[in-house]
mmCIF file of the protein (N, C-alpha, C, O) and its ligand, coordinates in Angstrom:
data_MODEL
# 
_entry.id   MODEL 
# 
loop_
_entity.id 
_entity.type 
_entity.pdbx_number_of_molecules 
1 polymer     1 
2 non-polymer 1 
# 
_entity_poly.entity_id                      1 
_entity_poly.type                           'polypeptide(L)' 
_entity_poly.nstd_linkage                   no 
_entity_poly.nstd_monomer                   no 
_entity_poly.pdbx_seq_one_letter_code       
;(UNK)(UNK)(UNK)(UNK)(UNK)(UNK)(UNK)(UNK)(UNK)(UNK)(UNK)(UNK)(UNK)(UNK)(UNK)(UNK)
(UNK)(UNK)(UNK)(UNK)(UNK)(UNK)(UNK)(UNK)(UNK)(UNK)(UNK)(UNK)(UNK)(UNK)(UNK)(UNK)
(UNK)(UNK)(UNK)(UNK)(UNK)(UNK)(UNK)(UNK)(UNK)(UNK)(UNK)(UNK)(UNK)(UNK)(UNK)(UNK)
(UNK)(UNK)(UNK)(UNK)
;
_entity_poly.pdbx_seq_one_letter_code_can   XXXXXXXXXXXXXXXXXXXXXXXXXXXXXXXXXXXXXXXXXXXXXXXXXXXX 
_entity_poly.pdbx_strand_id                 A 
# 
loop_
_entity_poly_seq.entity_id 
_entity_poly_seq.num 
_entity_poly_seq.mon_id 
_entity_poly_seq.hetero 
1 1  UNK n 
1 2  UNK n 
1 3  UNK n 
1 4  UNK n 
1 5  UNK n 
1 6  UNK n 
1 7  UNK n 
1 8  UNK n 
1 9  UNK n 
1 10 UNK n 
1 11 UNK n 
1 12 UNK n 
1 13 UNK n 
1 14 UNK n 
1 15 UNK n 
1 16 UNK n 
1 17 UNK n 
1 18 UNK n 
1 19 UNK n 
1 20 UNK n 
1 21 UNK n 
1 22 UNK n 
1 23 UNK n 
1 24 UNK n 
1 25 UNK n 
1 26 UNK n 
1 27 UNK n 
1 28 UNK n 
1 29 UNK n 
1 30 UNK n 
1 31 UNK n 
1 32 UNK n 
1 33 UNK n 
1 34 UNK n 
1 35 UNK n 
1 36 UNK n 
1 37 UNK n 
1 38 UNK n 
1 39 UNK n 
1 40 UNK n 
1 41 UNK n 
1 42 UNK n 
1 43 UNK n 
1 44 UNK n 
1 45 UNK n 
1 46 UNK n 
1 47 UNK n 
1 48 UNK n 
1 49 UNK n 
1 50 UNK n 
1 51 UNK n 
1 52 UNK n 
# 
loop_
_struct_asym.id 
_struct_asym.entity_id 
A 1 
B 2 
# 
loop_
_chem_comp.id 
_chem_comp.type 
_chem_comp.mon_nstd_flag 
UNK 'L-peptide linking' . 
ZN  non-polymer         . 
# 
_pdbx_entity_nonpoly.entity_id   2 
_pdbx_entity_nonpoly.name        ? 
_pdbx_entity_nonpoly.comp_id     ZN 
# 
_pdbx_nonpoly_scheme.asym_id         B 
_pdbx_nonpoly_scheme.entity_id       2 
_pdbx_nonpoly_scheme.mon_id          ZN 
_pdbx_nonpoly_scheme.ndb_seq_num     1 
_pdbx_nonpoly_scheme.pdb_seq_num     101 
_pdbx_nonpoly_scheme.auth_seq_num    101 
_pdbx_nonpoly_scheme.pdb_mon_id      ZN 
_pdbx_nonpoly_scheme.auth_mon_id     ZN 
_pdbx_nonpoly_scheme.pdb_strand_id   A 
_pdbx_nonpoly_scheme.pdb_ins_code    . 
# 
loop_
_atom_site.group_PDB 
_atom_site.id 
_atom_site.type_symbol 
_atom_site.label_atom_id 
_atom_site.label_alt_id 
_atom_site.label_comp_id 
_atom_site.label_asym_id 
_atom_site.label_entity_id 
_atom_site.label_seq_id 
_atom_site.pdbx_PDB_ins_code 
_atom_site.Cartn_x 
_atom_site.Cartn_y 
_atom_site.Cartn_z 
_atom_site.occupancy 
_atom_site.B_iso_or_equiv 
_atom_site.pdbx_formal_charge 
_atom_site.auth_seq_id 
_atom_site.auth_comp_id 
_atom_site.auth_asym_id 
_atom_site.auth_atom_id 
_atom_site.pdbx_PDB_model_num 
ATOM   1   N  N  . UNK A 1 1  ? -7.995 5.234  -14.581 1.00 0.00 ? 1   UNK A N  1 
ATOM   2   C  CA . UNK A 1 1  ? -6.808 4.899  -13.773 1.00 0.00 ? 1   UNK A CA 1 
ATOM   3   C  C  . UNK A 1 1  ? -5.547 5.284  -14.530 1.00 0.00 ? 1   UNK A C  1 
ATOM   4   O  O  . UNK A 1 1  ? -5.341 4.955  -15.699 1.00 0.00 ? 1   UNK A O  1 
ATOM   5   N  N  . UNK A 1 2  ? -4.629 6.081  -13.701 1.00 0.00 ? 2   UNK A N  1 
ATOM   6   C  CA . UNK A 1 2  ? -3.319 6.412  -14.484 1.00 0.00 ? 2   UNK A CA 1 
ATOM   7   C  C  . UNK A 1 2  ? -2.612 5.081  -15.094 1.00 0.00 ? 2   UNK A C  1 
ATOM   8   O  O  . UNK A 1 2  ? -3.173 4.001  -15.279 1.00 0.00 ? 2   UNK A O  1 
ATOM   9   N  N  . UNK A 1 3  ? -1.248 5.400  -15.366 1.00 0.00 ? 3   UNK A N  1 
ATOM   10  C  CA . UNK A 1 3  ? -0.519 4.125  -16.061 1.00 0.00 ? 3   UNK A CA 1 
ATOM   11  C  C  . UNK A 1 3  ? 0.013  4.074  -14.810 1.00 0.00 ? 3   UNK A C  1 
ATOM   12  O  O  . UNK A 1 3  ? -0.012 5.062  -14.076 1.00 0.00 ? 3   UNK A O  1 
ATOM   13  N  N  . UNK A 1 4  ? 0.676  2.631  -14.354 1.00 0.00 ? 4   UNK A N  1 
ATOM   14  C  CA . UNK A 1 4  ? 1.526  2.201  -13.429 1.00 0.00 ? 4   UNK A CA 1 
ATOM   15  C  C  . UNK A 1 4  ? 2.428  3.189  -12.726 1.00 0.00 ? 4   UNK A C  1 
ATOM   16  O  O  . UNK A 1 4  ? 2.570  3.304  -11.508 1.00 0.00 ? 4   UNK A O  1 
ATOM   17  N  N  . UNK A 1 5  ? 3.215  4.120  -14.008 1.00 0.00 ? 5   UNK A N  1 
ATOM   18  C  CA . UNK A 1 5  ? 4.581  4.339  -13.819 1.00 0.00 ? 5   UNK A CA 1 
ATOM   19  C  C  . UNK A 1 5  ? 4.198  5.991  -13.307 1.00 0.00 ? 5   UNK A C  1 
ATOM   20  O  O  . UNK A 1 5  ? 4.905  6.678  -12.570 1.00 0.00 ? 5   UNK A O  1 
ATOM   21  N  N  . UNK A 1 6  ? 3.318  6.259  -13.717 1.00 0.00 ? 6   UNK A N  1 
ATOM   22  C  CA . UNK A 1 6  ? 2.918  7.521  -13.299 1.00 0.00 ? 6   UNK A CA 1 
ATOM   23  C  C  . UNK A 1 6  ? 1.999  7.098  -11.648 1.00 0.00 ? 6   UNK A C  1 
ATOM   24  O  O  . UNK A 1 6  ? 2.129  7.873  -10.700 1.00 0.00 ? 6   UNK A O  1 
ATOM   25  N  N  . UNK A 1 7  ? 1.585  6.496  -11.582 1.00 0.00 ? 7   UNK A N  1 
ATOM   26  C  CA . UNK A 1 7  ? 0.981  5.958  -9.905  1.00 0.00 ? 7   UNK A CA 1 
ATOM   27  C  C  . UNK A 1 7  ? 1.792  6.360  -8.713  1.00 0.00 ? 7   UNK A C  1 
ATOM   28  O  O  . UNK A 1 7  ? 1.618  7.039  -7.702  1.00 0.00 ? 7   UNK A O  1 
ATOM   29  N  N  . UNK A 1 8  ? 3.240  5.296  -9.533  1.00 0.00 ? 8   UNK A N  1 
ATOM   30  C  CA . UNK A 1 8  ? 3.920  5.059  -9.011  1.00 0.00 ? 8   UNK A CA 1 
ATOM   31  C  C  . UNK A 1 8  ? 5.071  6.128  -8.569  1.00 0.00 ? 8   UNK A C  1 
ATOM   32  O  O  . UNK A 1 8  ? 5.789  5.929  -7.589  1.00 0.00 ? 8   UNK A O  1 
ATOM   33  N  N  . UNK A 1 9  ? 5.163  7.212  -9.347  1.00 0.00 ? 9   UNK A N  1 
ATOM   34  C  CA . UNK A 1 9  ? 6.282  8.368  -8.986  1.00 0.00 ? 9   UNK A CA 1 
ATOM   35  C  C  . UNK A 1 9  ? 5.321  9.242  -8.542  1.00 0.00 ? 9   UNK A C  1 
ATOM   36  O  O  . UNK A 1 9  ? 5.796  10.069 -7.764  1.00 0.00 ? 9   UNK A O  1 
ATOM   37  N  N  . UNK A 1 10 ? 3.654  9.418  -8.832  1.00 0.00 ? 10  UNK A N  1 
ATOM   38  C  CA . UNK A 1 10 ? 3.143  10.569 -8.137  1.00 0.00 ? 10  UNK A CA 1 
ATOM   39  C  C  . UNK A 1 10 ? 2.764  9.744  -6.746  1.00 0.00 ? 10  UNK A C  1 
ATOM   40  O  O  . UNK A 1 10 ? 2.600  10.710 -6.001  1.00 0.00 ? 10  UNK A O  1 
ATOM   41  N  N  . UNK A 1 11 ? 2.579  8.862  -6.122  1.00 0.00 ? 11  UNK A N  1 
ATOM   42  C  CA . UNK A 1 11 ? 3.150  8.332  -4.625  1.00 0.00 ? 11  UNK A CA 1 
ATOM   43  C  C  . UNK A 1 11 ? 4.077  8.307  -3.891  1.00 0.00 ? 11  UNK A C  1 
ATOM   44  O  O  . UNK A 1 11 ? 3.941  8.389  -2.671  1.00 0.00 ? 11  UNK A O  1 
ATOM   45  N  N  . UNK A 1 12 ? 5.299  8.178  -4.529  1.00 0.00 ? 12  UNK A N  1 
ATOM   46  C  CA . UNK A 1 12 ? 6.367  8.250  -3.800  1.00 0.00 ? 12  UNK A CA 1 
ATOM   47  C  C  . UNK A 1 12 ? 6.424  10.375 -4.149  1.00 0.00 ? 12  UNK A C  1 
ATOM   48  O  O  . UNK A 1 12 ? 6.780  10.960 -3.127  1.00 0.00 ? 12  UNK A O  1 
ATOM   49  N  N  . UNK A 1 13 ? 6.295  10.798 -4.679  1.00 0.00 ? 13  UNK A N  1 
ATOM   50  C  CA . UNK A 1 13 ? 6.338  12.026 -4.728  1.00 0.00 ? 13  UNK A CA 1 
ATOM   51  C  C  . UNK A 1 13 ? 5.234  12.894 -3.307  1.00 0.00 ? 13  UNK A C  1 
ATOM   52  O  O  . UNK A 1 13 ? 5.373  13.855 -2.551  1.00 0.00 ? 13  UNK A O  1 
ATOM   53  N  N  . UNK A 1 14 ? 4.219  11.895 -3.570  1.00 0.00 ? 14  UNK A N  1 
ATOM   54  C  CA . UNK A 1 14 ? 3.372  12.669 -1.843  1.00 0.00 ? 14  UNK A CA 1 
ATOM   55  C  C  . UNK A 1 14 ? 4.274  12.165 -0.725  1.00 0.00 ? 14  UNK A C  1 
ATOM   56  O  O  . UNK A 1 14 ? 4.747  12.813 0.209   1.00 0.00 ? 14  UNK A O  1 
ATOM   57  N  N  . UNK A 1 15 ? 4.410  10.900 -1.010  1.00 0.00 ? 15  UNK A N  1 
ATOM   58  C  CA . UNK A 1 15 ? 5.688  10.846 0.277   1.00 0.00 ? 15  UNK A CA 1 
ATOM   59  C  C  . UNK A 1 15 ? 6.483  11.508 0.306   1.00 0.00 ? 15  UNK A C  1 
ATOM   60  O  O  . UNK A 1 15 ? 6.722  11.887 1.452   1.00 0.00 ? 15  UNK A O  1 
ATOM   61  N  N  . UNK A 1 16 ? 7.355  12.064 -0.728  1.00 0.00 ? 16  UNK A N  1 
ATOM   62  C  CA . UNK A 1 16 ? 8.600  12.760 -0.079  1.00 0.00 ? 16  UNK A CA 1 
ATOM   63  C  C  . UNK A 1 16 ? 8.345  14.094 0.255   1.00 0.00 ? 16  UNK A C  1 
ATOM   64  O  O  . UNK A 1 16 ? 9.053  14.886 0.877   1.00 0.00 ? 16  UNK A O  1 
ATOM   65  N  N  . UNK A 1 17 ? 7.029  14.262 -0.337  1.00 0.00 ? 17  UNK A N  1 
ATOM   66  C  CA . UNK A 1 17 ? 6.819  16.052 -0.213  1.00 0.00 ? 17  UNK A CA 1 
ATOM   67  C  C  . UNK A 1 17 ? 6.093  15.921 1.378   1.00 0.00 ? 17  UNK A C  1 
ATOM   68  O  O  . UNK A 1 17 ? 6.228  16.913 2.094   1.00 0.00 ? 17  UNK A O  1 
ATOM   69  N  N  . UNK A 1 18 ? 5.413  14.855 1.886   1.00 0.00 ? 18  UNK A N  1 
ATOM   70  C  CA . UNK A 1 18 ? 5.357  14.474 3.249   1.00 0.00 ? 18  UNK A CA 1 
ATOM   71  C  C  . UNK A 1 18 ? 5.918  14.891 4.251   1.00 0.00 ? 18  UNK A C  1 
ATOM   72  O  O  . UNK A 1 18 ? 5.580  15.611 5.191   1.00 0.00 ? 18  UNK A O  1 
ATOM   73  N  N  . UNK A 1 19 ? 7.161  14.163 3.849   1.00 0.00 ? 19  UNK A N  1 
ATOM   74  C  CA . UNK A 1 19 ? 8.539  13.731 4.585   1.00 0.00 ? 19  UNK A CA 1 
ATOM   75  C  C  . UNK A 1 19 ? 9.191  15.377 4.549   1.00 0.00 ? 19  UNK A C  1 
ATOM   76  O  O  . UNK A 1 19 ? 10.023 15.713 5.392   1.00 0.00 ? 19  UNK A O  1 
ATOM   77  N  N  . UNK A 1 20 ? 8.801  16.152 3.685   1.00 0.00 ? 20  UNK A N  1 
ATOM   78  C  CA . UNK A 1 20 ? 9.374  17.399 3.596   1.00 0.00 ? 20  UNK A CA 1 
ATOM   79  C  C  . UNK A 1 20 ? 8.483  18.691 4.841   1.00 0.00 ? 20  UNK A C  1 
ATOM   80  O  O  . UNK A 1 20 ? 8.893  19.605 5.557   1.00 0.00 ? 20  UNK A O  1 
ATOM   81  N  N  . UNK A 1 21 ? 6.860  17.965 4.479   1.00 0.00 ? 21  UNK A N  1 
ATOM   82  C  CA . UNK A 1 21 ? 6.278  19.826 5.369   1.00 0.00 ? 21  UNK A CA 1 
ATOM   83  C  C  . UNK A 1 21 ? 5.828  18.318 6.557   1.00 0.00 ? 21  UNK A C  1 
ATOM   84  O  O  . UNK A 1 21 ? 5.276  18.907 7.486   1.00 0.00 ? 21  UNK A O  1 
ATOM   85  N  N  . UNK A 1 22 ? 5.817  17.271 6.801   1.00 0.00 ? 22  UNK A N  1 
ATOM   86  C  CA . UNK A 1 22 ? 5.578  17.249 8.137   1.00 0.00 ? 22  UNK A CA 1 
ATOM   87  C  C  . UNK A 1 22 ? 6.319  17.316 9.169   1.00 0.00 ? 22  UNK A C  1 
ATOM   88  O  O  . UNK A 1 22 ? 7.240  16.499 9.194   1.00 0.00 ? 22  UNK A O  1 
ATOM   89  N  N  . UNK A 1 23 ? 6.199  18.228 10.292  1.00 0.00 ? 23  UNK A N  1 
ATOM   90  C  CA . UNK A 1 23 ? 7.170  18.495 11.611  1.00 0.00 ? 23  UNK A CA 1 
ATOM   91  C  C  . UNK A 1 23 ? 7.601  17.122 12.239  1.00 0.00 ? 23  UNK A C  1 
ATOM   92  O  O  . UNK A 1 23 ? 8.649  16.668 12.699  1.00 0.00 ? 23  UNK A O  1 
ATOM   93  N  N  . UNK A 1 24 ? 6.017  16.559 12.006  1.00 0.00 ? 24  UNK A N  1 
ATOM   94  C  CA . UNK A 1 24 ? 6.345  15.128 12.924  1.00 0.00 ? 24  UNK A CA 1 
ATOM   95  C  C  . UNK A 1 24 ? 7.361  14.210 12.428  1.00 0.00 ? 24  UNK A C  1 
ATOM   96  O  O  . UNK A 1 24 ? 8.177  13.589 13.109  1.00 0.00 ? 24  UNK A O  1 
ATOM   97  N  N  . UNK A 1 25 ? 7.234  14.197 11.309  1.00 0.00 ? 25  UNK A N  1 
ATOM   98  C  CA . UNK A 1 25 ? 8.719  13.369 10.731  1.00 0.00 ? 25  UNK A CA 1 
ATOM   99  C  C  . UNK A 1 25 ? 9.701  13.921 10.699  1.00 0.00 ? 25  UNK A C  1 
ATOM   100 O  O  . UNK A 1 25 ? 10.741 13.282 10.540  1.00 0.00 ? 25  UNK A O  1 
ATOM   101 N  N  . UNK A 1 26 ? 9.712  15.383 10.850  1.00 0.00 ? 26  UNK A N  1 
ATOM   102 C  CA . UNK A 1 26 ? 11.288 15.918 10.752  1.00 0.00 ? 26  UNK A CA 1 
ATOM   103 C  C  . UNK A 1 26 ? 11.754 15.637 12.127  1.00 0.00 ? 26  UNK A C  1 
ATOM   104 O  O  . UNK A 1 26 ? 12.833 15.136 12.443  1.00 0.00 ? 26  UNK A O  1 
ATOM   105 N  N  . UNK A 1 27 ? 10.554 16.128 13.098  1.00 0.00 ? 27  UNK A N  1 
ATOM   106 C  CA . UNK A 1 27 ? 11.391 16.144 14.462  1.00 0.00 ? 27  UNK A CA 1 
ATOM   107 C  C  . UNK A 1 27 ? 12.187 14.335 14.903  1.00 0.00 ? 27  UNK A C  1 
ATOM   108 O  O  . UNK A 1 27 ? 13.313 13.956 15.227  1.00 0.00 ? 27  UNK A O  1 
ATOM   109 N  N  . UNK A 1 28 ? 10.770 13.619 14.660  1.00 0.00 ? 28  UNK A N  1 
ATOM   110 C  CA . UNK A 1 28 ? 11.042 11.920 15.025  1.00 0.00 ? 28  UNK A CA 1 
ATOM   111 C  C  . UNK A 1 28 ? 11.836 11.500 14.130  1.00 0.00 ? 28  UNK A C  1 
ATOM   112 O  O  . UNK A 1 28 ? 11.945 12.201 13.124  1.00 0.00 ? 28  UNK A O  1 
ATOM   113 N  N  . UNK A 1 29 ? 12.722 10.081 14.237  1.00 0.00 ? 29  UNK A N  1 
ATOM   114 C  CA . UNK A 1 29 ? 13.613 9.822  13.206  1.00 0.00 ? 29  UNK A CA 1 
ATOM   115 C  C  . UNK A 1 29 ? 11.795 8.783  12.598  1.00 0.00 ? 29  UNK A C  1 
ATOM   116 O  O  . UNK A 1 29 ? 11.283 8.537  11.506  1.00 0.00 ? 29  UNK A O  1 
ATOM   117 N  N  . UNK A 1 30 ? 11.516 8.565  13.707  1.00 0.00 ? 30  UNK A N  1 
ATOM   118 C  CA . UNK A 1 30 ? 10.020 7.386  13.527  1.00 0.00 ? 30  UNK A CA 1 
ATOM   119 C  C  . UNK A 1 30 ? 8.495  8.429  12.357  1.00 0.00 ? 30  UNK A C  1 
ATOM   120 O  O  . UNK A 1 30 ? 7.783  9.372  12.704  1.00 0.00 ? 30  UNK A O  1 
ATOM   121 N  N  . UNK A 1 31 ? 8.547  7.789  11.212  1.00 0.00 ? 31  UNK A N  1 
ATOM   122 C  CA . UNK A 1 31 ? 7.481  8.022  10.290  1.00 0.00 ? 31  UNK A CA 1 
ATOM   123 C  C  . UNK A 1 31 ? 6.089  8.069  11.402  1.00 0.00 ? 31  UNK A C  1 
ATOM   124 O  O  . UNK A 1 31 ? 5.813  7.228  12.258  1.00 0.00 ? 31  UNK A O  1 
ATOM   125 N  N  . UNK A 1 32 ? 5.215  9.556  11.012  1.00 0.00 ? 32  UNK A N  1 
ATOM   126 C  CA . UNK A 1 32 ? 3.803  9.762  11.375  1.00 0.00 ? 32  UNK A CA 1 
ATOM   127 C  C  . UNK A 1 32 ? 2.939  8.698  10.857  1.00 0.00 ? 32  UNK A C  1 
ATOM   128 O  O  . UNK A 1 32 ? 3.449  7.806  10.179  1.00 0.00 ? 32  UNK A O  1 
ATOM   129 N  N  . UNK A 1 33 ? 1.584  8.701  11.126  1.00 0.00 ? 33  UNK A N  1 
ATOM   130 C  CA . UNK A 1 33 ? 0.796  7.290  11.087  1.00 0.00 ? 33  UNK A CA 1 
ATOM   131 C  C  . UNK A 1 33 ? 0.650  7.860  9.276   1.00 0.00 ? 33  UNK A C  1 
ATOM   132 O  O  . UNK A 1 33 ? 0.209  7.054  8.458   1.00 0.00 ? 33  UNK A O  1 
ATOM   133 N  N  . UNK A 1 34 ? 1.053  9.239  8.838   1.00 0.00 ? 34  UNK A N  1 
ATOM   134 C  CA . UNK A 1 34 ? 0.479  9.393  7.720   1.00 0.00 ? 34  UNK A CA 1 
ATOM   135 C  C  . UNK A 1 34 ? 1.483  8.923  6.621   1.00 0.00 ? 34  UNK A C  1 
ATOM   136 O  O  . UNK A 1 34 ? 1.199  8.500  5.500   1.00 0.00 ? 34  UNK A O  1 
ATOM   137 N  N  . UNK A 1 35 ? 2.730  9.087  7.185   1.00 0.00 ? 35  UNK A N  1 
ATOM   138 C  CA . UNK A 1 35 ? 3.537  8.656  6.305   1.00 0.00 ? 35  UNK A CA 1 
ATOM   139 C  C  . UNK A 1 35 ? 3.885  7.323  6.026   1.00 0.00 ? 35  UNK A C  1 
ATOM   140 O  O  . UNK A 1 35 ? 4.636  7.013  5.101   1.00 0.00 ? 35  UNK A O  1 
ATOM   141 N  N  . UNK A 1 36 ? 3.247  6.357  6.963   1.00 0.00 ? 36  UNK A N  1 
ATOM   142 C  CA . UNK A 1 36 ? 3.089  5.173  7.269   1.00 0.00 ? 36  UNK A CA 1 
ATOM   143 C  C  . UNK A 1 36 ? 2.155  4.619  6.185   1.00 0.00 ? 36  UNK A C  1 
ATOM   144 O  O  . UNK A 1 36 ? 2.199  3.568  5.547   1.00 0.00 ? 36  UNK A O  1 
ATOM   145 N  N  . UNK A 1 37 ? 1.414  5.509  6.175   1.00 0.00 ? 37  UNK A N  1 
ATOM   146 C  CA . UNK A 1 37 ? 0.233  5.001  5.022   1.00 0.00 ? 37  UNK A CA 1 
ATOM   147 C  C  . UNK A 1 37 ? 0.521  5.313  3.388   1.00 0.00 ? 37  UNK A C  1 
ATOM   148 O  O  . UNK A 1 37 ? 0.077  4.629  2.466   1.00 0.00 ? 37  UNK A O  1 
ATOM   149 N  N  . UNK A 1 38 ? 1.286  6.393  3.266   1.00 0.00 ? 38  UNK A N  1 
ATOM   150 C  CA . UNK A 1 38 ? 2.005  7.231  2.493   1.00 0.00 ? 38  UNK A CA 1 
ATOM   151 C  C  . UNK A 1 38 ? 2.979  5.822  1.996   1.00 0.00 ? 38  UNK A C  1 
ATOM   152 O  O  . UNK A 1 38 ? 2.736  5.059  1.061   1.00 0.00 ? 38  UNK A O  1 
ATOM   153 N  N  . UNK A 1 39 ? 3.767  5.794  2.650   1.00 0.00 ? 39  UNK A N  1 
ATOM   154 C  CA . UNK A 1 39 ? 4.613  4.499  2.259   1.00 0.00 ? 39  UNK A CA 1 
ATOM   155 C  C  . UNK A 1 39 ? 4.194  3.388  2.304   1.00 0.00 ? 39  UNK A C  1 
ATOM   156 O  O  . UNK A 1 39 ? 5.101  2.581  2.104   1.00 0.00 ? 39  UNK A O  1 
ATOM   157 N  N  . UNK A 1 40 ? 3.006  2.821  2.515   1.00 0.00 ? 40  UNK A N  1 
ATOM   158 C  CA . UNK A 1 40 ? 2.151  1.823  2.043   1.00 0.00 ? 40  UNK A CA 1 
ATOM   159 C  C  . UNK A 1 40 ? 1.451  2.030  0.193   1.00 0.00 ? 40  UNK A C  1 
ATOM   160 O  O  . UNK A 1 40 ? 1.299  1.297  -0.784  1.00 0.00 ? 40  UNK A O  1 
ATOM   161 N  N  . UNK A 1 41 ? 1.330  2.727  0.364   1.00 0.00 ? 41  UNK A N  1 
ATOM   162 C  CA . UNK A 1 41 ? 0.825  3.198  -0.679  1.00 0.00 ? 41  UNK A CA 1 
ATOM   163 C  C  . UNK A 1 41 ? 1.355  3.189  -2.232  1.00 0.00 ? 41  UNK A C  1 
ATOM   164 O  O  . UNK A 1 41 ? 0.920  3.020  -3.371  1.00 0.00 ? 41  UNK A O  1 
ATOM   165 N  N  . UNK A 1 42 ? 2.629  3.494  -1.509  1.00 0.00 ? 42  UNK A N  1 
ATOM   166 C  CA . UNK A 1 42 ? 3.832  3.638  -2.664  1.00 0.00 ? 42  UNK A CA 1 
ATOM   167 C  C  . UNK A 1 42 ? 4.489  2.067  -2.924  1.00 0.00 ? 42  UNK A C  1 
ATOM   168 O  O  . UNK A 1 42 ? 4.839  1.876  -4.088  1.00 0.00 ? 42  UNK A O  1 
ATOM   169 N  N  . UNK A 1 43 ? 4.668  1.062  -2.090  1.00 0.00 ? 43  UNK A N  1 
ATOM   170 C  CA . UNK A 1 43 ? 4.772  0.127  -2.211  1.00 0.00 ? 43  UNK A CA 1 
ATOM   171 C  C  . UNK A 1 43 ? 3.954  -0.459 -3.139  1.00 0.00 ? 43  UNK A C  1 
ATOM   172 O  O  . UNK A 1 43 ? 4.241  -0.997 -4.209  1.00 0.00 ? 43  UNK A O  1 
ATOM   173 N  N  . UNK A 1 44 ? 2.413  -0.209 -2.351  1.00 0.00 ? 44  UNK A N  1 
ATOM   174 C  CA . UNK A 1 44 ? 1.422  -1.221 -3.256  1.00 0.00 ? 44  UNK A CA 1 
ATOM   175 C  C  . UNK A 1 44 ? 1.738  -0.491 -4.878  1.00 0.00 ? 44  UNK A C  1 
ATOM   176 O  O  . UNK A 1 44 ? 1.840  -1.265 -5.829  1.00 0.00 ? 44  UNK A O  1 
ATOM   177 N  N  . UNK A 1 45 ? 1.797  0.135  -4.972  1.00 0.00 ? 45  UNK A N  1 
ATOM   178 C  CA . UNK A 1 45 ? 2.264  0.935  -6.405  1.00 0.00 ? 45  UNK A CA 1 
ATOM   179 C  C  . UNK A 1 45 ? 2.774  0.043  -6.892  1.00 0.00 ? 45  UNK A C  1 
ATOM   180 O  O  . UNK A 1 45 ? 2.219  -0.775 -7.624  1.00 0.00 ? 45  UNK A O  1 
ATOM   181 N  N  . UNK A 1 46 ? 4.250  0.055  -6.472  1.00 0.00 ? 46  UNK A N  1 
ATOM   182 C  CA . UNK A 1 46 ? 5.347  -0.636 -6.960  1.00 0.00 ? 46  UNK A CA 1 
ATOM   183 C  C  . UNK A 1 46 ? 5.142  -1.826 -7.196  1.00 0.00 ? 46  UNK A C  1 
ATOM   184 O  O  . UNK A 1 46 ? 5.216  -2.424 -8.270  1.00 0.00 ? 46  UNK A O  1 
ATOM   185 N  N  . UNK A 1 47 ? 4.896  -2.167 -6.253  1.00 0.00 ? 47  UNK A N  1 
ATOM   186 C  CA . UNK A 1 47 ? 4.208  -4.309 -6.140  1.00 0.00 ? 47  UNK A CA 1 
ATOM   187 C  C  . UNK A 1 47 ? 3.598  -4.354 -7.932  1.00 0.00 ? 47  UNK A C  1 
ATOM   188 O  O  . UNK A 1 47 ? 4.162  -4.714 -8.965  1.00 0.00 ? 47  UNK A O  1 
ATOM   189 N  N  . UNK A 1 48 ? 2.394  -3.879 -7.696  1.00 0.00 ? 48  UNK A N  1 
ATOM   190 C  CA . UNK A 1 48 ? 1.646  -3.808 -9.073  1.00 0.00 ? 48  UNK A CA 1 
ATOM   191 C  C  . UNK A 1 48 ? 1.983  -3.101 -9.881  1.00 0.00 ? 48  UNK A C  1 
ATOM   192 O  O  . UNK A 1 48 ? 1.013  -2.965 -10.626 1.00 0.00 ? 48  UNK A O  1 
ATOM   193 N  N  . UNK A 1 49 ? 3.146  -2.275 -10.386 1.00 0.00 ? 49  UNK A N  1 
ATOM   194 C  CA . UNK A 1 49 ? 3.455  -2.004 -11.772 1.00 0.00 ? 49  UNK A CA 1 
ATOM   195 C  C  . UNK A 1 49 ? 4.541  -2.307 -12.118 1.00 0.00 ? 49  UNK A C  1 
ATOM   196 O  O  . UNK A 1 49 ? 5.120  -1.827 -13.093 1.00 0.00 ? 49  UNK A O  1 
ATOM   197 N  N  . UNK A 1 50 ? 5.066  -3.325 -11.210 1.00 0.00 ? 50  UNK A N  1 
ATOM   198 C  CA . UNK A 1 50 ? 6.425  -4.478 -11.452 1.00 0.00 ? 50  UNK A CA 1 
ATOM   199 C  C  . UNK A 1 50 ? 5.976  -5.155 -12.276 1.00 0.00 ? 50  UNK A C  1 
ATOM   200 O  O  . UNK A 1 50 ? 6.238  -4.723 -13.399 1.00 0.00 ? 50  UNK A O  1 
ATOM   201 N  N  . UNK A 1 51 ? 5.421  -6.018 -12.268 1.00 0.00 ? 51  UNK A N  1 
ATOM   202 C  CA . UNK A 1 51 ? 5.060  -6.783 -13.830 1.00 0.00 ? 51  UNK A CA 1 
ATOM   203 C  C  . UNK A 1 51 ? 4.162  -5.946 -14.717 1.00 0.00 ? 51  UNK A C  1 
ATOM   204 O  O  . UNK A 1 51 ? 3.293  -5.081 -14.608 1.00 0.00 ? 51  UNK A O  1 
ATOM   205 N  N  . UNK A 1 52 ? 5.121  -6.970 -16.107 1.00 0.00 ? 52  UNK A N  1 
ATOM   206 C  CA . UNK A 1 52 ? 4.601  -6.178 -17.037 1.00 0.00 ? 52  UNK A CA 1 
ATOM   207 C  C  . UNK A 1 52 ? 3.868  -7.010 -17.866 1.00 0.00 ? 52  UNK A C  1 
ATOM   208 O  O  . UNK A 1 52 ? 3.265  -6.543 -18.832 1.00 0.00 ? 52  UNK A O  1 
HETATM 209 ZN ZN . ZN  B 2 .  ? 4.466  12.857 8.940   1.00 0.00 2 101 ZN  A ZN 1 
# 
């Protein structure tokens, strides 16, 4: 398992690169079911490599 901090920026990094090639989010202001999960993801990250 990576370290926290690396989890945590290579998640939010699939999200934004997401948020970058999917049409469906560019066209909708409303997040795809993937980016939905995408930003779940990145949360739970965060949640758990907040404490130290
Ligand atoms: Zn999308």
């Amino acid at each position: 398992m990576p370290a926290p901090d690396e989890a945590l920026q290579q998640a939010l990094a699939d999200y934004e690169h997401h948020l970058r090639t999917c049409r469906q989010c560019h066209a909708d202001a409303v997040p795809c079911a993937v980016a939905k999960h995408l930003l779940r993801l990145y949360n739970n990250a965060r949640r758990g490599g907040a404490r130290r």
